[in-house]
C-alpha positions in Angstrom: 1.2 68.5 -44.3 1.0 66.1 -47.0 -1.1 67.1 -50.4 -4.1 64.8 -51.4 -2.0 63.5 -54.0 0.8 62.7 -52.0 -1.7 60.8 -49.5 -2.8 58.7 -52.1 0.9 57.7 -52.9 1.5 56.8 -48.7 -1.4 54.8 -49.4 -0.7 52.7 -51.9 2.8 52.5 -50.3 0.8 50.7 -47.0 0.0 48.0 -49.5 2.5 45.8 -49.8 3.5 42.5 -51.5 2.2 40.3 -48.1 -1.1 40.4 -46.8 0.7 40.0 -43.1 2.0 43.6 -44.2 -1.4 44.6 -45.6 -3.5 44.1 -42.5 -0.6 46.3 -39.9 -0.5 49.4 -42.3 -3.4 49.9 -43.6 -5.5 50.3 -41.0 -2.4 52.3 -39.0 -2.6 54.4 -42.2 -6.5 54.9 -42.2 -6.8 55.1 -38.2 -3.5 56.8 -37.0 -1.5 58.5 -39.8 -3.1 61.6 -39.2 -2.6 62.0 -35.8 1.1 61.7 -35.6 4.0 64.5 -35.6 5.6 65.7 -38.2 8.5 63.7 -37.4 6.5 60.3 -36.8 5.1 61.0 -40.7 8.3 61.5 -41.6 9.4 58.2 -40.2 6.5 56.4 -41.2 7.0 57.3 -45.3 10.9 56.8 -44.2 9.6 53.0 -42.7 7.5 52.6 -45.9 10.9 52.5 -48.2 12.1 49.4 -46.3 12.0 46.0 -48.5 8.9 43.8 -47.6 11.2 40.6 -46.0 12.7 43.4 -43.7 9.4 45.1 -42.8 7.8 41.2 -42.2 11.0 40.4 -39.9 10.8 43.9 -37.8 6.7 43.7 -37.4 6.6 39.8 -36.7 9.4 40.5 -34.3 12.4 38.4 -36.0 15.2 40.9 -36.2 15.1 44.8 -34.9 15.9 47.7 -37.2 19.0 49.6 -37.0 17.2 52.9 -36.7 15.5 53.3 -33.7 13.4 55.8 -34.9 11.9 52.9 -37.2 11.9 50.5 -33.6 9.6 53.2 -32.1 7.9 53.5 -34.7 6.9 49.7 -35.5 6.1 49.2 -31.7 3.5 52.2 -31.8 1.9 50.7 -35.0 2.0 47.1 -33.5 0.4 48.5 -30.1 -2.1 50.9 -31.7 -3.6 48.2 -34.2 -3.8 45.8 -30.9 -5.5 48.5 -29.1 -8.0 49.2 -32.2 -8.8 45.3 -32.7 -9.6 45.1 -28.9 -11.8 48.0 -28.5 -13.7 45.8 -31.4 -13.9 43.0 -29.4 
């Protein structure tokens, strides 16, 4: 379990230097983070440490990461924020 300071860091990690990347992990952050195993935090701070051209590439669907961890990972966010928006609908 992460500390509330060490929250706040994963936070400000979510924003990024795109707005593309912006509006897929903050609200994954706010809506999901909490939810997720150990091992899917884990991956997600891991995920977090990728450079902003590779992290636009994997979400927008343009290359696939090496890790699959990471390629699970990215398709729960992408299908959990589709999910959320459509609920909104």
């Amino acid at each position: 379990m992460l500390s509330p300071v060490e929250k706040s860091r994963l936070k400000w990690a979510c924003r990024r230097g795109m707005l593309e990347l912006d509006v897929i992990f903050m609200p994954f952050y706010e809506n999901e983070f909490d939810a997720l195993s150990d091992a899917d935090q884990q991956t997600f701070i891991s995920l977090l440490e990728s450079d902003d051209p590779d992290l636009f590439r994997w979400t927008m669907g343009h290359a696939v990461p090496a890790d699959p961890a990471f390629v699970a990972l990215i398709k729960m966010i992408l299908e959990r924020n589709q999910a959320r928006h459509d609920r909104q609908l």
